[in-house]
DOSEGU-442332 format. One line per 3 residues: number of its first residue (from 1); their letters; for each residue z, x, y of N, C-alpha, C. Coordinates in steps of 0.1 Angstrom, whole numbers, m for minus. Atoms other than C-alpha are relative to their C-alpha. Layout:
<nodes>
NUM) A) Z:X:Y:Z:X:Y:Z:X:Y  ...
</nodes>
This chain:
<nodes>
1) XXX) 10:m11:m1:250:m140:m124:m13:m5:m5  9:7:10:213:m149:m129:m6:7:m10  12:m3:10:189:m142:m156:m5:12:8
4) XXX) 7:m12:m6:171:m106:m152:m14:m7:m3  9:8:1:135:m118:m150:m6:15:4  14:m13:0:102:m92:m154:m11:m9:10
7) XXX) 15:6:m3:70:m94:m132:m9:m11:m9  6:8:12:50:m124:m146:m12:6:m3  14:m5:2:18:m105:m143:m3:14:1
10) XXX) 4:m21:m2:m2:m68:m144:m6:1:16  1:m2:m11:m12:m75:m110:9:m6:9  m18:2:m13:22:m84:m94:2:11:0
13) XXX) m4:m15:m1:29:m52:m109:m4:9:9  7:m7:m9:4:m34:m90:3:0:12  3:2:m15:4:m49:m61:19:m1:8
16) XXX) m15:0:m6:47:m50:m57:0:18:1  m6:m14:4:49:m13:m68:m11:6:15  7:m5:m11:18:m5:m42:5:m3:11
19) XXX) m6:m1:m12:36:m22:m15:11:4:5  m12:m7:0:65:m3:m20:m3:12:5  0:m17:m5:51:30:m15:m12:m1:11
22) XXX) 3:2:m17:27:17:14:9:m4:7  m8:8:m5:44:15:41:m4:5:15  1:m8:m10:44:30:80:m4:12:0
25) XXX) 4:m11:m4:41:63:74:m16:4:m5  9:5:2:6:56:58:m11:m6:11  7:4:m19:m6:40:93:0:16:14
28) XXX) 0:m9:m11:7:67:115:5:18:m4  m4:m15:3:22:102:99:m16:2:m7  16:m8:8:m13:104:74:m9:4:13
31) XXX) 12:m2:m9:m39:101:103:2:14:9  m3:m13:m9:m16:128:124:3:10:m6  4:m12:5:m15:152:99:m10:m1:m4
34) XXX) 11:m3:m4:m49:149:93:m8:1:8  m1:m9:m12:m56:155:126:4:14:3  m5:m8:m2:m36:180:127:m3:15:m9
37) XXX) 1:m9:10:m42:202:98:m20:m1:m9  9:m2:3:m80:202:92:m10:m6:m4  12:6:1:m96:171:91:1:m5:m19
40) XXX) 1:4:12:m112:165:57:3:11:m13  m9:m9:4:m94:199:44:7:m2:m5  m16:2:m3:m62:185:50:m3:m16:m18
43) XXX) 2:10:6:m77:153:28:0:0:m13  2:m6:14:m88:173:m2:14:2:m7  m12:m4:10:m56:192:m9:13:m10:m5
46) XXX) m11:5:4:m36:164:m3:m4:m14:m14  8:9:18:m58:140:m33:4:8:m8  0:m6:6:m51:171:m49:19:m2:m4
49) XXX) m13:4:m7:m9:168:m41:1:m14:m11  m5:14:6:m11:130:m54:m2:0:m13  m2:3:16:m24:134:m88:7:15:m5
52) XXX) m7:m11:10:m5:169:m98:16:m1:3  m14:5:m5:29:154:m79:4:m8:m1  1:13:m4:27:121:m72:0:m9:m8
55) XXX) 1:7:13:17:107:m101:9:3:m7  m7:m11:11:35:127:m124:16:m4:2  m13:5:m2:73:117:m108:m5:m14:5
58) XXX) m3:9:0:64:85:m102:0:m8:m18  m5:2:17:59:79:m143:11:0:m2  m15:m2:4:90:95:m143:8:m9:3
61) XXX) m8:12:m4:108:68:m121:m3:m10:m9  3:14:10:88:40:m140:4:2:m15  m4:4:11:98:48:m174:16:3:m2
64) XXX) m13:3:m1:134:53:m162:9:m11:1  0:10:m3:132:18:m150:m3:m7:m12  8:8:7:115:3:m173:7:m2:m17
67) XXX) m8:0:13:134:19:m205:10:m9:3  m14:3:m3:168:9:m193:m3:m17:7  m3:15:m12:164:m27:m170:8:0:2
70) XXX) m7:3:m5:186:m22:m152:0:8:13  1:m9:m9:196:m8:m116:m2:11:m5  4:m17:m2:189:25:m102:14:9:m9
73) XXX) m16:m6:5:227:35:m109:4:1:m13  m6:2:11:230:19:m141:m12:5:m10  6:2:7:201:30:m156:0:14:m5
76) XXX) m4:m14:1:210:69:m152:13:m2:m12  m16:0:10:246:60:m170:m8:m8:m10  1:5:12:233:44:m194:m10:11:m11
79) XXX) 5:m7:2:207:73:m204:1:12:m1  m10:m11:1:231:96:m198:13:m1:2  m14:4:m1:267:83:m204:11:12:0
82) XXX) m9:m7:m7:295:99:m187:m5:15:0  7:m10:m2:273:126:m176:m4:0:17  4:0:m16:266:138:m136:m10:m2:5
85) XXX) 12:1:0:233:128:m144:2:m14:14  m3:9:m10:247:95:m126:m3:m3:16  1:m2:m11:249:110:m92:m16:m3:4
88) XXX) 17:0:m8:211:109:m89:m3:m16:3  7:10:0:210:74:m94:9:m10:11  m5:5:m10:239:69:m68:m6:3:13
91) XXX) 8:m7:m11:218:90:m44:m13:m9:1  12:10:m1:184:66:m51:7:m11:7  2:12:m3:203:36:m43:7:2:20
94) XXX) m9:m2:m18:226:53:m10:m12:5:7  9:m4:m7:191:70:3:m9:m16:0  5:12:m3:176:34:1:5:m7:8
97) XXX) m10:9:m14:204:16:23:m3:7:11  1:m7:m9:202:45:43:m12:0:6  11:2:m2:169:43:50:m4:m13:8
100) XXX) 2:11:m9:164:6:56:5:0:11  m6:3:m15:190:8:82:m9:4:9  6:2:m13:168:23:105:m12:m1:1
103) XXX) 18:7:3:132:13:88:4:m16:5  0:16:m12:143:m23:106:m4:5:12  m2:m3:m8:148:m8:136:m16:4:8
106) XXX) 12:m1:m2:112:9:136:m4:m14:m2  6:12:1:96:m25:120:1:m10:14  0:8:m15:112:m46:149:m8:7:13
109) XXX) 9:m5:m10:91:m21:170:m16:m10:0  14:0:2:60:m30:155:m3:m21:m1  2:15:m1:70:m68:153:m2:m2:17
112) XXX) m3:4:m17:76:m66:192:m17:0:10  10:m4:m5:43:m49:197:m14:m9:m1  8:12:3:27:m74:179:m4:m15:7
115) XXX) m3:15:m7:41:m105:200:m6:5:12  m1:m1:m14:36:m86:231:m16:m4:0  17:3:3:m4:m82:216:m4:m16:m3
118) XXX) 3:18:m2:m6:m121:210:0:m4:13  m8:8:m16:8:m131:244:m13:5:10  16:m5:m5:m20:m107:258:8:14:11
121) XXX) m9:m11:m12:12:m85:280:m5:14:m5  7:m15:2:m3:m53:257:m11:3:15  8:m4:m9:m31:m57:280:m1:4:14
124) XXX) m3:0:m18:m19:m59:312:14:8:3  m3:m13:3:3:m31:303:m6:13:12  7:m7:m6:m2:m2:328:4:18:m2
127) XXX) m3:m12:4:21:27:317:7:m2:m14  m5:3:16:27:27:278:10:10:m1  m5:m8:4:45:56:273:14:m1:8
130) XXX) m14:m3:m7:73:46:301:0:m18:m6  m6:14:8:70:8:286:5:2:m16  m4:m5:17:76:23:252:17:3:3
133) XXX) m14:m7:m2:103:44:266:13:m14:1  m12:9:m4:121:13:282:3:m10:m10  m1:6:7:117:m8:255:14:4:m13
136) XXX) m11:m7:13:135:15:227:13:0:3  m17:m7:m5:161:23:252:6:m15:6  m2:14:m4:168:m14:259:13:m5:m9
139) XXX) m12:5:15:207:m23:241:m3:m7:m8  m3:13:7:199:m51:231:m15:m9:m8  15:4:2:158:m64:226:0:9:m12
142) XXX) 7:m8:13:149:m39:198:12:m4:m14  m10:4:12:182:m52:177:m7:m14:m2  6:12:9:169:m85:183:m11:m1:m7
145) XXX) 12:1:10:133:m79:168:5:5:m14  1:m9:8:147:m55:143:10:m12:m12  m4:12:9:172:m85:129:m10:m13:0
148) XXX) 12:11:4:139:m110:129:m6:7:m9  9:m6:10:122:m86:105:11:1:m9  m9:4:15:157:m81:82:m4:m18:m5
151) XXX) m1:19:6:155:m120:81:m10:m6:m8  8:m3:11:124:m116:70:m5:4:m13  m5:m11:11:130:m90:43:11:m12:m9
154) XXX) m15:3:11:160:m111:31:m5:m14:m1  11:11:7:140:m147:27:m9:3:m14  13:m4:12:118:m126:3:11:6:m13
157) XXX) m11:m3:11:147:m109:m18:11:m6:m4  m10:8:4:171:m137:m18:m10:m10:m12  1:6:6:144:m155:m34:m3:3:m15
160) XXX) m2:0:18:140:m136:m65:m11:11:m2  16:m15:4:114:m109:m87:m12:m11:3  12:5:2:91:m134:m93:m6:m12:14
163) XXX) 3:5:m14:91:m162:m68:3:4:13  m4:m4:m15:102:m137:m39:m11:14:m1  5:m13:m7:88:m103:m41:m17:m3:m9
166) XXX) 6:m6:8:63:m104:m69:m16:m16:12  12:15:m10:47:m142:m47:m1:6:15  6:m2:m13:46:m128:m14:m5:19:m1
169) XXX) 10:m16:0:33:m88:m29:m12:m4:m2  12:5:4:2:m112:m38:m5:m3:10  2:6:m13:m3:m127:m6:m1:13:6
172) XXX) m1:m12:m9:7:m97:16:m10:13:m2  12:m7:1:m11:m71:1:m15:2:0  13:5:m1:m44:m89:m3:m5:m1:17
175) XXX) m1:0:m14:m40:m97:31:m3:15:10  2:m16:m4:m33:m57:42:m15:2:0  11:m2:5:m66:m51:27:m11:m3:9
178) XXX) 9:7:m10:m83:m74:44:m1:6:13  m2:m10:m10:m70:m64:77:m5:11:2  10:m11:1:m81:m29:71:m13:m2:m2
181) XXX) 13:1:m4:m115:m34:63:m5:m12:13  10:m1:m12:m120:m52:96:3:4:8  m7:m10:m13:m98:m31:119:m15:16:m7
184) XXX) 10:m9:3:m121:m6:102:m14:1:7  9:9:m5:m153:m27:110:m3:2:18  m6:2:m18:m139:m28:144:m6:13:7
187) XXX) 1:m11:m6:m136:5:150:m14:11:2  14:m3:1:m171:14:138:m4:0:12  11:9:m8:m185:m7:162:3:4:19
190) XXX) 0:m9:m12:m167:15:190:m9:9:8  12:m14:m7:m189:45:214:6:8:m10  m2:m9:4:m171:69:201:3:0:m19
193) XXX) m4:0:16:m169:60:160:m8:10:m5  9:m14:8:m195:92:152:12:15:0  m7:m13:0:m174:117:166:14:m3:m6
196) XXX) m13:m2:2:m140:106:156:m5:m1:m21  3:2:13:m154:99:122:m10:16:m9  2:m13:0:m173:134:122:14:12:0
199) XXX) m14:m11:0:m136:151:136:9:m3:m17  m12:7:9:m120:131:104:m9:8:m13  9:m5:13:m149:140:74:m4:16:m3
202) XXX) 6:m20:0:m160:180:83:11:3:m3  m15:m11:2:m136:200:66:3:13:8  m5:m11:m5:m120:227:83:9:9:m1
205) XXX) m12:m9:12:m112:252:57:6:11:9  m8:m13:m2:m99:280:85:10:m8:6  m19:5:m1:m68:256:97:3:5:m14
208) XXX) m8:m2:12:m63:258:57:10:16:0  m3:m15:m1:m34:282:55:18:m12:m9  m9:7:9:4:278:35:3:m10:9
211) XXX) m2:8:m8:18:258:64:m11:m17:m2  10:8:m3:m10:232:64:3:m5:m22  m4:4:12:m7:233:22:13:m9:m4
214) XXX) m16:7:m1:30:222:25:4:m12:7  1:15:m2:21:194:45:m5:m9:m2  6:13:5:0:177:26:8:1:m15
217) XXX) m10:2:9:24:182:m5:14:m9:7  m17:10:m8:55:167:19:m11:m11:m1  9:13:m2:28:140:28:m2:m8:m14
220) XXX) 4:3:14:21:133:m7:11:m5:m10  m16:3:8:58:132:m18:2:m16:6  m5:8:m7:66:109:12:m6:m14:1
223) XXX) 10:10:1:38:86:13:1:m10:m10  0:10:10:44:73:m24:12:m6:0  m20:4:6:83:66:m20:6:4:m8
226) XXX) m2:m7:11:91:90:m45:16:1:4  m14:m6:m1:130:96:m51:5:m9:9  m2:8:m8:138:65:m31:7:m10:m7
229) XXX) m7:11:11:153:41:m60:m9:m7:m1  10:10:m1:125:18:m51:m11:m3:m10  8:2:8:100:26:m79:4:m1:m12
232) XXX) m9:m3:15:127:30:m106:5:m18:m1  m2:20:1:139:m5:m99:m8:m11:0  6:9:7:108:m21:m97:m3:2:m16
235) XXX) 1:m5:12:102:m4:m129:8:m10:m11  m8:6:9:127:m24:m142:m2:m9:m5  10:17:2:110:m59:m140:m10:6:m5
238) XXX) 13:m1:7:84:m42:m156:1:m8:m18  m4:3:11:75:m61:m191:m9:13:m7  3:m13:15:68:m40:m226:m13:4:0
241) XXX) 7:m1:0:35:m46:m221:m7:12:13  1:m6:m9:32:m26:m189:m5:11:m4  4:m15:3:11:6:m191:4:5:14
244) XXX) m7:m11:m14:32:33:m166:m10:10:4  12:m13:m6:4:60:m165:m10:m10:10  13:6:m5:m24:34:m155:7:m6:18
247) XXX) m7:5:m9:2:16:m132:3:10:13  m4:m9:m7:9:49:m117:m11:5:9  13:m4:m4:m25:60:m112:m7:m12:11
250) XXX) 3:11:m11:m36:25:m92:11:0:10  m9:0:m13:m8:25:m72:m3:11:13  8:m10:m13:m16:62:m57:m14:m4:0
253) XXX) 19:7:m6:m53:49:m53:2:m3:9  m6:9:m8:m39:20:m35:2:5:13  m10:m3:m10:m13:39:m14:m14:8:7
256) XXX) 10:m7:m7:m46:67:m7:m7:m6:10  11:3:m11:m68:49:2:6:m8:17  m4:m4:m4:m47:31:22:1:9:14
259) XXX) m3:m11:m6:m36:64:41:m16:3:4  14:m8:m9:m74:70:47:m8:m6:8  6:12:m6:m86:39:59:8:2:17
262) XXX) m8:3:m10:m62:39:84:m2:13:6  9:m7:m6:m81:69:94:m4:m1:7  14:2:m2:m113:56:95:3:m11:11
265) XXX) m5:7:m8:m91:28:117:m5:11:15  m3:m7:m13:m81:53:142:m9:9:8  8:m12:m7:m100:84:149:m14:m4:8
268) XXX) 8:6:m4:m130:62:156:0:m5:16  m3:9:m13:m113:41:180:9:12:13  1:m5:m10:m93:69:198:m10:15:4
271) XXX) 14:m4:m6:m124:88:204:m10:m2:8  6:12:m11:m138:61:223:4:0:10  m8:m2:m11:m112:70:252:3:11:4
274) XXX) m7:m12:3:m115:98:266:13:4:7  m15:0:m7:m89:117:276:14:1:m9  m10:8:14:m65:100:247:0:13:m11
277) XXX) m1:m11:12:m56:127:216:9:m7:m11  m11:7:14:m36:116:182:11:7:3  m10:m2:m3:m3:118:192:2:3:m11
280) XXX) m9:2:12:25:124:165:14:m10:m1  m10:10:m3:49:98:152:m4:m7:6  0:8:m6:57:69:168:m11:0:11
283) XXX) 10:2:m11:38:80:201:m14:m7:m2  11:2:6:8:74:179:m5:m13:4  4:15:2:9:35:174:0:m7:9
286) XXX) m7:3:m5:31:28:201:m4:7:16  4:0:m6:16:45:228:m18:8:1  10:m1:1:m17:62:222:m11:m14:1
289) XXX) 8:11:4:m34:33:205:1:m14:9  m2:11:m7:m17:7:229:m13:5:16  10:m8:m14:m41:28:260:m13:m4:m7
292) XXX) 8:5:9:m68:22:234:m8:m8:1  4:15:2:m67:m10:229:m5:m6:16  3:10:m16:m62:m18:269:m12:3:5
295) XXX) 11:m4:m7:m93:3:276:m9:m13:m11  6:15:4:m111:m17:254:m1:m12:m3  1:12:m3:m101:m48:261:m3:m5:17
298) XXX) 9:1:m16:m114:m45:298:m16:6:m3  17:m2:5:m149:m35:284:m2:m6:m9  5:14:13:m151:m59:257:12:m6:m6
301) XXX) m13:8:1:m121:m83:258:6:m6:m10  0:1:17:m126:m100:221:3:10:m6  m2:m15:8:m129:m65:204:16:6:3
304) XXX) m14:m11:m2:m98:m52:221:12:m11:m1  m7:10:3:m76:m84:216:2:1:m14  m3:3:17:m86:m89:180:7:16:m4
307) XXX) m1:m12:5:m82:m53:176:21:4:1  m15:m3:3:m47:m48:186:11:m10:m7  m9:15:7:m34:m83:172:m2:8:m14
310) XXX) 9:m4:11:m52:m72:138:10:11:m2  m3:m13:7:m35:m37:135:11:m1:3  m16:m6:2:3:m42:146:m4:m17:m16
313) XXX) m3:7:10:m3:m73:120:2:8:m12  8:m7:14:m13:m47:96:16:11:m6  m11:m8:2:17:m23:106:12:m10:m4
316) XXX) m11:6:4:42:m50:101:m4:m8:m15  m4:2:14:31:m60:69:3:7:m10  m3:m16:6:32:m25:57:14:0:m1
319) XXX) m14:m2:1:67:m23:69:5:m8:m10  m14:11:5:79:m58:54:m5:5:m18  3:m5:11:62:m45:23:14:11:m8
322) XXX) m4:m13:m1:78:m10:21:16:m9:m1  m11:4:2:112:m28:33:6:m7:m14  0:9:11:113:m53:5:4:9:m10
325) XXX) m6:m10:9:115:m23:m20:16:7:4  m8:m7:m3:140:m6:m1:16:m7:m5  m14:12:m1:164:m39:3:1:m5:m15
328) XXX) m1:2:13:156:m46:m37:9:8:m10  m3:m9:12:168:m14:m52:15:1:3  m15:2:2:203:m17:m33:4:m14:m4
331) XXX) m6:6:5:207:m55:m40:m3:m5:m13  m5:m2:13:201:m51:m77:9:8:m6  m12:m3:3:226:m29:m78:15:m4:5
334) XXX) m15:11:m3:253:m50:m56:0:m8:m9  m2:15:8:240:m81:m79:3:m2:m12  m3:m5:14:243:m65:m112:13:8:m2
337) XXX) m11:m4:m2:275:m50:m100:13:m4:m1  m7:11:m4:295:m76:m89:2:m11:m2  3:10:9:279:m103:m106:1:m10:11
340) XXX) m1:13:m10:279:m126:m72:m17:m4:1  11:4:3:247:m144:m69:m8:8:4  7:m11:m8:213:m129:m54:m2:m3:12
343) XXX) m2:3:m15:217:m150:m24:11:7:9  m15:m9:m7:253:m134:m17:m5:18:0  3:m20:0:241:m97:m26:m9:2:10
346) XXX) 10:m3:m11:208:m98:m6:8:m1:15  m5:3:m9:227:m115:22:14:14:4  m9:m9:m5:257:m86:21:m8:10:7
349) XXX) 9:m8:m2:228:m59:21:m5:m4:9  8:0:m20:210:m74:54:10:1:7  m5:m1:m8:239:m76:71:8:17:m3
352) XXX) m3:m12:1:252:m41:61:m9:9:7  8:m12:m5:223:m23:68:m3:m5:19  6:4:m10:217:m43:101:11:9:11
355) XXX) m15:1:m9:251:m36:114:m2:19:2  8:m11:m4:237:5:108:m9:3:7  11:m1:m7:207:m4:122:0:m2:17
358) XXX) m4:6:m11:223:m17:154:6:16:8  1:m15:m2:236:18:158:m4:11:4  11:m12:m1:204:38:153:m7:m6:12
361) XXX) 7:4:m14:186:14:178:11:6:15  m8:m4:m11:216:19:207:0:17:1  4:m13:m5:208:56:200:m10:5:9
364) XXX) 11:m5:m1:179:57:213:5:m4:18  2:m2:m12:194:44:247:18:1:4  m12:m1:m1:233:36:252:10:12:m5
367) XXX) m6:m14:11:245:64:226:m10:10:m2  8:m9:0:222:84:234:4:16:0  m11:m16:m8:246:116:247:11:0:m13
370) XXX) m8:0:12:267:106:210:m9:8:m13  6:m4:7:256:133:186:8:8:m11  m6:m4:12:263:149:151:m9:13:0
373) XXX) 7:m7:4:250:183:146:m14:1:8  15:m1:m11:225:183:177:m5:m15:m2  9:13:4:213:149:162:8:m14:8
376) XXX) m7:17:m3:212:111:175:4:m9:m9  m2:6:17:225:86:146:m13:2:m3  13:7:6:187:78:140:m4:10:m8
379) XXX) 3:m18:5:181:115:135:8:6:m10  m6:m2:11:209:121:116:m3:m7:m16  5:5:14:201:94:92:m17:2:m7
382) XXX) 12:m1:3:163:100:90:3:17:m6  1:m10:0:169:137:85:9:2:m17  m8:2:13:198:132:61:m11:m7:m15
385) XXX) 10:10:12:172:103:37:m8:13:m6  15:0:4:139:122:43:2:15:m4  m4:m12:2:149:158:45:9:4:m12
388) XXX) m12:m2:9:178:161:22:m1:m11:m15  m8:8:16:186:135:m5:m11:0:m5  16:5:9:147:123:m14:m3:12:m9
391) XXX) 9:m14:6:134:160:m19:8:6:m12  m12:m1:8:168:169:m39:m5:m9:m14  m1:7:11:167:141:m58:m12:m5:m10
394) XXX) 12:2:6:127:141:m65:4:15:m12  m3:m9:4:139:177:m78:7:m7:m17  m8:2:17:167:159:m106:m8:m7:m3
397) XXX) 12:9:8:141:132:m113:m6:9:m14  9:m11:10:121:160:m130:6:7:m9  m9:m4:7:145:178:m143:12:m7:m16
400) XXX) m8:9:12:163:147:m160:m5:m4:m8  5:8:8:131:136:m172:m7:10:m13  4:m11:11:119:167:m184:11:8:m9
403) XXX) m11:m11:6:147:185:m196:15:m6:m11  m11:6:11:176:158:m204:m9:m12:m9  2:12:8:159:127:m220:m9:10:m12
406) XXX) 8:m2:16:148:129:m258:m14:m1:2  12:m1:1:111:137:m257:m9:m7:m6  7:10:6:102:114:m279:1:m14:7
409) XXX) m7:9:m11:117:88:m256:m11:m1:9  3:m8:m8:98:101:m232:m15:m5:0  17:m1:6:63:100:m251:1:m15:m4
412) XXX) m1:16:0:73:64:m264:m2:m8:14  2:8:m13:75:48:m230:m15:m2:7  12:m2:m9:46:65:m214:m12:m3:m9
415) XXX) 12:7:9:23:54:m244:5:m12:m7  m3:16:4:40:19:m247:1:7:m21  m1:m1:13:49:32:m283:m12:3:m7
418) XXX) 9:0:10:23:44:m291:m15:m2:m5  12:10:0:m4:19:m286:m11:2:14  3:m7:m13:m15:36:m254:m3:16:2
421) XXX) 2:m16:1:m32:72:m254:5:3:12  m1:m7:m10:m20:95:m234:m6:16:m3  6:m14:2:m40:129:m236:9:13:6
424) XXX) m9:m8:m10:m23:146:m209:14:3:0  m12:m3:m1:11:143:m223:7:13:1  m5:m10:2:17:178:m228:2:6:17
427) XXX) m1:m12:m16:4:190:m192:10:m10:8  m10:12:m10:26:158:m179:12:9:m1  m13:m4:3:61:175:m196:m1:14:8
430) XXX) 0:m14:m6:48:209:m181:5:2:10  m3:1:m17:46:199:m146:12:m4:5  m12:4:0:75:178:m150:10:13:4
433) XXX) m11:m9:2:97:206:m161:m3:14:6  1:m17:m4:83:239:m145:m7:0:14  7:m4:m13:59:235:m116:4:m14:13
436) XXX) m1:10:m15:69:201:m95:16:2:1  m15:4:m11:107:211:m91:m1:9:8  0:m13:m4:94:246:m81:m8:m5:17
439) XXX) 7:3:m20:69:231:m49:10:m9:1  m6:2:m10:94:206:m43:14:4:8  m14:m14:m7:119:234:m37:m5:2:8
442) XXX) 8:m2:m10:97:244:m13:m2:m3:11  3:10:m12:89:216:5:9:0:3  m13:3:m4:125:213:7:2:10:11
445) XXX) 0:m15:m7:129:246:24:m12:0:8  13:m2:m14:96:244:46:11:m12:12  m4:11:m8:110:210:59:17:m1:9
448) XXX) m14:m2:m7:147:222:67:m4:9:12  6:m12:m8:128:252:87:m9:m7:14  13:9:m9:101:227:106:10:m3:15
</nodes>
């Protein structure tokens, strides 16, 4: 079994924990509910969402991590010995397998979309939305991209915290960054960047209504990876020195901005076409933006080249980011389990989740007419993760942290002993315990209803 090993640095920290809770839905779910719900309305409540939610349970993950080092699983039993408290932390690590399995599945999209945009076939593309279609529904192609992105994923977590996740969250992230500010740049430099950048900034307080409130609270849950095992397990490699509030607070920055940029990406650029509208989901990336791109790459062939190479780059590093977490918080608990190396654990874990993933993709064309409860596997398991276990289990988060752990515990962690103010601890334990299980009861219940 090897050595547990901590982040070497405060900015591995940062930038592993940020790339965990960036991920896809940051590219394409934010922009379409702000579209959808009011513009720069929608933008307000949900800034508002990140620091009275967002922050506040993700503390809670990090100093659950962070106390304990150890997995997700073992770090509940250990903080609550032979107690049902447990379940939560079998639920973080089963909603993280579950998850990956068919977050490959998407990523190999966006790897595919990527190669097609190198090659230059995006452009000479003439119906996106029935090349989308055929592609998804293809047996066999979307498995093979979707096992080139695990392989990906499992290079990076076979090699370790520090020389695998914490060496390429330095690279990768920096990189994101970049990317955005000139897909950004880019999009400026479109006809239409006033108006889509006008439809994105005017608030439009009469959409505001509960409906619209409750999706930028889901948005705000979803967005950071909250209740996913992911932030509890990095948590774990955190060293003593680590401040969790500050860590907590840069990360949603990070993940916001982020989520807004990729805005300032879009709206610009499909505004420039007319005709074109912000789809939802997938359609978004995958066929909206591909029409997009081809219009303007027949009116200015450079711009529309760089432009779509540039942004699936951007979406697949997002993913391999995002995955990375996912595939960490199950194989620290195979590797700390079993005690077989981290080459053997990561390696069970890609091929586990692949062999799911192989599944969710054939649903989409071969098993398509094979369903559970109205649902296709993909559906089942996205519905089962996102719907069910996360929102639940962001629920016991709060409840475990406010209610079962010793308070002093509690107040020790989150101020490093002491040596770290925290002002806000009182209104932190409030929220904790009375007002964030209550909205995400809510959400839970709006989102079974949607």
């Amino acid at each position: 079994m090897e050595t547990r090993k901590n982040f070497g640095s405060r900015l591995g920290v940062v930038l592993a924990a940020a790339g965990s809770a960036v991920g896809l839905g940051n590219v394409w779910r934010f922009p379409t509910e702000v579209g959808n719900n009011g513009g720069a309305a929608f933008i307000l409540i949900y800034l508002l969402c990140v620091l009275l939610i967002g922050v506040p349970v993700m503390i809670s993950e990090f100093l659950i991590g962070r106390h304990t080092h150890a997995n997700t699983i073992s770090a509940y039993a250990r903080l609550a010995p032979g107690s049902w408290w447990r379940i939560e932390g079998v639920a973080g690590v089963f909603v993280a397998f579950l998850i990956l399995s068919y977050y490959v599945i998407i990523s190999g999209w966006t790897l595919y979309y990527l190669v097609q945009s190198c090659t230059g076939a995006l452009a000479a593309e003439q119906d996106f939305k029935a090349g989308f279609s055929s592609f998804v529904s293809h047996p066999w192609w979307p498995v093979v991209y979707g096992c080139i992105f695990m392989a990906m994923t499992h290079v990076v977590i076979a090699r370790g915290v520090q020389s695998g996740i914490e060496r390429f969250s330095k690279v990768m992230m920096p990189l994101l960054l970049v990317i955005i500010v000139v897909l950004v740049a880019c999009s400026f430099s479109m006809p239409g960047a006033r108006e889509g950048l006008h439809f994105l900034l005017k608030p439009d307080f009469s959409k505001v209504s509960t409906r619209v409130m409750l999706s930028a609270m889901g948005q705000a849950f979803f967005s950071l990876s909250l209740a996913m095992g992911c932030l509890c397990t990095y948590a774990s490699y955190f060293g003593p020195e680590t401040r969790l509030v500050r860590t907590a607070v840069n990360v949603s920055l990070i993940d916001t901005m982020v989520a807004i940029l990729s805005g300032f990406i879009i709206f610009p650029a499909v505004f420039s076409v007319a005709g074109v509208q912000v789809d939802e989901g997938p359609g978004l990336v995958f066929i909206t933006l591909p029409n997009v791109f081809h219009m303007a790459f027949h009116s200015l062939p450079l711009l529309g080249y760089v432009f779509s190479v540039l942004f699936y780059l951007l979406l697949l590093l997002a993913a391999l980011t995002s995955a990375m977490s996912l595939h960490e918080s199950v194989t620290a608990y195979v590797l700390e389990t079993t005690h077989i190396s981290r080459r053997q654990a990561s390696a069970l874990v890609s091929v586990s989740c692949m062999l799911l993933g192989v599944a969710c993709s054939l649903s989409f064309g071969p098993w398509s007419d094979f369903k559970v409860f109205g649902l296709t596997i993909f559906e089942l398991f996205d519905f089962a993760a996102s719907k069910v276990i996360m929102l639940l289990s962001g629920i016991v988060i709060c409840l475990f942290v406010g209610w079962r752990l010793d308070r002093q515990l509690v107040y020790d962690e989150v101020t490093n002993y002491g040596t770290v103010p925290f002002r806000l601890f009182r209104f932190y334990v409030f929220l904790i315990r009375y007002v964030i299980p209550v909205i995400i009861g809510v959400i839970f219940v709006n989102e079974l209803l949607r």
